[in-house]
DOLOGU-819745 format. One record per residue (C-alpha): x, y, z; residue in one letter. Coordinates in steps of 0.2 Angstrom, whole numbers, padded with zeros to 4 digits, always signed. Each point is the difference from the previous one (the first is absolute). Example, Ala and Ser with C-alpha at 12.3 -4.5 7.8 and 13.67 -1.06 7.14 Angstrom:
+0062-0022+0039A
+0006+0017-0003S
This chain:
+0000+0000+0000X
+0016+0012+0003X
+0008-0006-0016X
-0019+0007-0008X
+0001+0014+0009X
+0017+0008-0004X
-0004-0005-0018X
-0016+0011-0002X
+0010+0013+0012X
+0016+0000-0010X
-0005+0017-0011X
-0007+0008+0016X
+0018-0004+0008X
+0008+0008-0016X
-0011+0014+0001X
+0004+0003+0018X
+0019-0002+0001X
+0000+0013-0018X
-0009+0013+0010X
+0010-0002+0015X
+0019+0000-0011X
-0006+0016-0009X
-0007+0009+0016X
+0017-0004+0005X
+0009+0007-0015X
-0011+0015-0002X
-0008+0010+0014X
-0014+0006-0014X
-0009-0015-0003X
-0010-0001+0015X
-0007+0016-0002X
-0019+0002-0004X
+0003+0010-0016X
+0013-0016-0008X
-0014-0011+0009X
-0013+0006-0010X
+0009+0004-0016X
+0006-0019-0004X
-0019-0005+0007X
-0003+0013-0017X
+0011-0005-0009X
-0004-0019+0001X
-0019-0001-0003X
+0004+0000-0018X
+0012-0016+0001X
-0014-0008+0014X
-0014+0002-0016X
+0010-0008-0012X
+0008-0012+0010X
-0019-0008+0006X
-0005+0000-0017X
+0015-0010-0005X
+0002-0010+0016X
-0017-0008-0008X
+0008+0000-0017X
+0016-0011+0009X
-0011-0012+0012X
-0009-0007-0017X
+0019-0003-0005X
-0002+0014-0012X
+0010+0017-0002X
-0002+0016-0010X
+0014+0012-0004X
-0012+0012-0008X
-0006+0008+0015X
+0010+0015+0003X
-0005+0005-0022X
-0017-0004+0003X
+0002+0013+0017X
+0007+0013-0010X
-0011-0002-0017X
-0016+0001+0014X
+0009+0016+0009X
+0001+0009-0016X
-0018-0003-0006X
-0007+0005+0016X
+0010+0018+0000X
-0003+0000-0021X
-0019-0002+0002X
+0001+0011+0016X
+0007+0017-0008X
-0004-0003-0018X
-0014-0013-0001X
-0005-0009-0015X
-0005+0012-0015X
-0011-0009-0015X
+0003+0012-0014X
-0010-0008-0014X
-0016+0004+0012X
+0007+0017+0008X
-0001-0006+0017X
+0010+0001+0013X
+0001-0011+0017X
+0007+0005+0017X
+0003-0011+0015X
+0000+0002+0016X
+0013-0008+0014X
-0014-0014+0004X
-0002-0003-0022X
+0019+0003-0003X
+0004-0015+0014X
-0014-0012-0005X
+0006+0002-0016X
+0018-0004+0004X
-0005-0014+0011X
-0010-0008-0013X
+0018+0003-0012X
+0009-0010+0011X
-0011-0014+0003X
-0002-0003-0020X
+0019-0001-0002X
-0001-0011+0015X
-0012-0011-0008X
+0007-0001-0018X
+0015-0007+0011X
-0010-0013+0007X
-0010-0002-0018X
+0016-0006-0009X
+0007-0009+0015X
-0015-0012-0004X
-0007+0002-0015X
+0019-0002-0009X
+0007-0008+0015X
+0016+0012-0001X
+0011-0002+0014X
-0004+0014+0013X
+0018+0008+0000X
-0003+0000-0019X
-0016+0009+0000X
+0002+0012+0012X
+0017+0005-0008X
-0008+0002-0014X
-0014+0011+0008X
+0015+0008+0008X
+0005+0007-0014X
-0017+0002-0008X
-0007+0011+0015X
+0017+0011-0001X
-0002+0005-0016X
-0018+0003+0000X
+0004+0014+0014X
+0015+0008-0011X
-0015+0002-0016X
-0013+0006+0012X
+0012+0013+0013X
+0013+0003-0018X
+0012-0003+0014X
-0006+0016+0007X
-0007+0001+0021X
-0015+0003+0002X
+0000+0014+0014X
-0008+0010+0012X
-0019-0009+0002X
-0006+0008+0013X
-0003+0002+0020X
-0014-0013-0001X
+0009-0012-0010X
+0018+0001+0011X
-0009-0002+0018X
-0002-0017-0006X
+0019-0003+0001X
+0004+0015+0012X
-0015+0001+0011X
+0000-0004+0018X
-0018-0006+0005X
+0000-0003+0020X
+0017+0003+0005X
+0006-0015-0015X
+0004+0003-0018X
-0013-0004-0011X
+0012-0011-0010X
+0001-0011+0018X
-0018-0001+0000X
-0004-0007-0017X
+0015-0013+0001X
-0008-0006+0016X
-0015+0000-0009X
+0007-0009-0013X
+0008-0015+0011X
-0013-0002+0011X
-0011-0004-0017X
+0010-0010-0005X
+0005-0010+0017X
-0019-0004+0001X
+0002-0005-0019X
+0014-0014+0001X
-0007-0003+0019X
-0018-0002+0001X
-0005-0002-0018X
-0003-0016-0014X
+0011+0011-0013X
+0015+0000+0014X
+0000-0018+0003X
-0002-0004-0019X
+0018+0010-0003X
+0008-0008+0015X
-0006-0016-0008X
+0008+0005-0018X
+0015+0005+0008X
+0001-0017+0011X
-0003-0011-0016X
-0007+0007-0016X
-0005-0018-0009X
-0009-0005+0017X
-0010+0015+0004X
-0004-0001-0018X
-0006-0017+0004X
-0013+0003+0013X
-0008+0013-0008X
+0009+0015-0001X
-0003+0013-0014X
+0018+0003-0002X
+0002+0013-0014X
-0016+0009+0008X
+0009+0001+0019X
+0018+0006-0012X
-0009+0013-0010X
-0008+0008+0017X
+0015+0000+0007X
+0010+0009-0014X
-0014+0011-0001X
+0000+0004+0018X
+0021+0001-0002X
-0004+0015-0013X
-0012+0007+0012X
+0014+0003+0014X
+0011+0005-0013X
-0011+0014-0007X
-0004+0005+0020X
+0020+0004+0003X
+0001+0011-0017X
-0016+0010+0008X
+0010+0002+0018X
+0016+0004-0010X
-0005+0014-0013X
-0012+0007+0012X
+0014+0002+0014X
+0011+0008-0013X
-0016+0009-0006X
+0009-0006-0018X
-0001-0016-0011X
+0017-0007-0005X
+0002-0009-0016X
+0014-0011+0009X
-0008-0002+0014X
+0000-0017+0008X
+0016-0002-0007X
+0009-0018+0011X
-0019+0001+0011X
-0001-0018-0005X
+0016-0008+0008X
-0004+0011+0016X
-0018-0010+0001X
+0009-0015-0004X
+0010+0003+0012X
-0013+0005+0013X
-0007-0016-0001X
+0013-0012+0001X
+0008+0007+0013X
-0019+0001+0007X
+0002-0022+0000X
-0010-0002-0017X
+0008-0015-0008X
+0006+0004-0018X
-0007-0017-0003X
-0018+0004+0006X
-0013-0005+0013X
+0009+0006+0015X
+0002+0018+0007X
-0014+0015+0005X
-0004+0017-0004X
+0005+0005+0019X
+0017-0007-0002X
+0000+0009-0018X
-0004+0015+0009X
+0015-0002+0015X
+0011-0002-0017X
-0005+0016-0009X
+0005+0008+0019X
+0016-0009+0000X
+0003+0007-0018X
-0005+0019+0005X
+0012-0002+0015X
+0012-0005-0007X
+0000+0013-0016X
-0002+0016+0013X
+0013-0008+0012X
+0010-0001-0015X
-0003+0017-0005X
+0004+0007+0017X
+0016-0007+0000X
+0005+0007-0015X
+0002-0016-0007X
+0003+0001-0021X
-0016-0002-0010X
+0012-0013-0008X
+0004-0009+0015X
-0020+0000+0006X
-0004-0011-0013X
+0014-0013+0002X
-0006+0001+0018X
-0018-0003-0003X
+0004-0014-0016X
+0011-0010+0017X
-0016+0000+0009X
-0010-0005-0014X
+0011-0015-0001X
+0003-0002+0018X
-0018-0004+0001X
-0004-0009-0015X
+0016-0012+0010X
-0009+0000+0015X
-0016-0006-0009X
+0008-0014-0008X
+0009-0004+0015X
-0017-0002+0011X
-0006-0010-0014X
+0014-0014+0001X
-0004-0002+0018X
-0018-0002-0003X
């Protein structure tokens, strides 16, 4: 039971003894401003990173995640400053923050499907597809922004981002949101069970009854879903759409989620241990940065962790 224990523990431990080095090292972590900025900074990675812990318990993965977050930011602030003009007919439609974000949501969860369409309808390999749509999603943001941000959208619009709504950053707000939704999803749902299931052993949930391509292309969908809520909490705190936003957002989700105890290999891991990963990744960027460590040197740092824990997986696998 104490083996068990310090198993599911072990990403709490790291978490702890991170804090308590760079607390050590930097007498400006532990202030409530830092505090609050990498709890800000990390609701973005903590909505991609449940979206893709789903995609990585069904055995799955999608690279797209961080081109489909910026292709969403950028037709949110496009259909918010300019809207959508119809010249043949003379009209012209606005959009609203609540349109502009619906709209954006809705962007994200297609891309997110058409990953999950030709994952089982072509039965490409997921790295293929969502390599594929990598690219795809990146250079439809280049055609619609020209390369050009899209900039200053409004007070309304950047409270979603900057906003502080009870004494918490919105941003906080909707990633709680976001994980508690989808903790009751993968917890007390049929749809959860089914992708542990998938993940466990593809042919025998099949098998029993399983509408396998059905529980992958919700899953995808719902992947592009968390994807297109990042771009909204990342152009609205800038109160500006990138074009190369997103940019490596992929590997940091990834790397959220192993280090979070999700087996590469499906059917084992949770969205709360996701979650403690996306932390230990936030940490450990602005400990990093507070230390005046070289950006170059931040991501050799955080690729060792990556692979420290994928070790570590492996290794609790043997002994099982």
């Amino acid at each position: 039971m104490n083996k068990e224990l310090l198993k599911k523990s072990q990403s709490l431990i790291g978490l702890f003894i991170l804090c308590l080095v760079i607390s050590i090292l930097s007498d400006k972590f532990l202030t409530g401003t830092n505090l609050w900025n990498v709890l800000r900074q990390i609701s973005v990675n903590v909505c991609i990173s449940v979206g893709m812990t789903l995609v990585i318990l069904m055995a799955g993965i999608d690279l797209s995640v961080g081109s489909i977050l910026a292709f969403s930011s950028v037709i949110c602030a496009g259909l918010l400053k300019y809207g959508v003009a119809l010249e043949p007919f003379g009209v012209h439609m606005g959009f609203t923050v609540l349109g502009a974000v619906l709209a954006a949501l809705v962007v994200g969860t297609v891309f997110g499907l058409l990953n999950g369409w030709f994952i089982t309808k072509f039965s490409v390999p997921p790295f293929v597809a969502t390599l594929a749509m990598l690219t795809i999603a990146r250079g439809a943001t280049m055609l619609y922004s020209k390369g050009i941000p899209i900039s200053n959208l409004g007070a309304s619009f950047e409270f979603i981002g900057s906003g502080w709504l009870l004494g918490i950053p919105v941003p906080v707000w909707i990633s709680v949101i976001v994980v508690v939704l989808m903790i009751f999803i993968t917890k007390k749902t049929s749809f959860g069970r089914h992708i542990y299931a998938i993940g466990g052993n593809e042919k025998a949930a099949f098998l029993s009854g399983i509408n396998v391509n059905s529980v992958k292309l919700k899953v995808y969908g719902l992947a592009g879903t968390m994807a297109a809520i990042g771009g909204i909490l990342v152009s609205s705190r800038l109160n500006s759409a990138q074009p190369n936003a997103g940019m490596s957002y992929e590997l940091d989700s990834i790397a959220a989620v192993v280090i979070g105890g999700t087996s590469l290999s499906g059917g084992v891991g949770s969205v709360t241990g996701t979650v403690i990963g996306a932390i230990i990744i936030g940490v450990l960027n602005n400990g990093l940065v507070l230390l005046n460590v070289s950006p170059f040197w931040q991501q050799v740092v955080k690729g060792l962790v990556i692979l420290l824990a994928v070790i570590i997986d492996n290794a609790n696998k043997k002994k099982d």
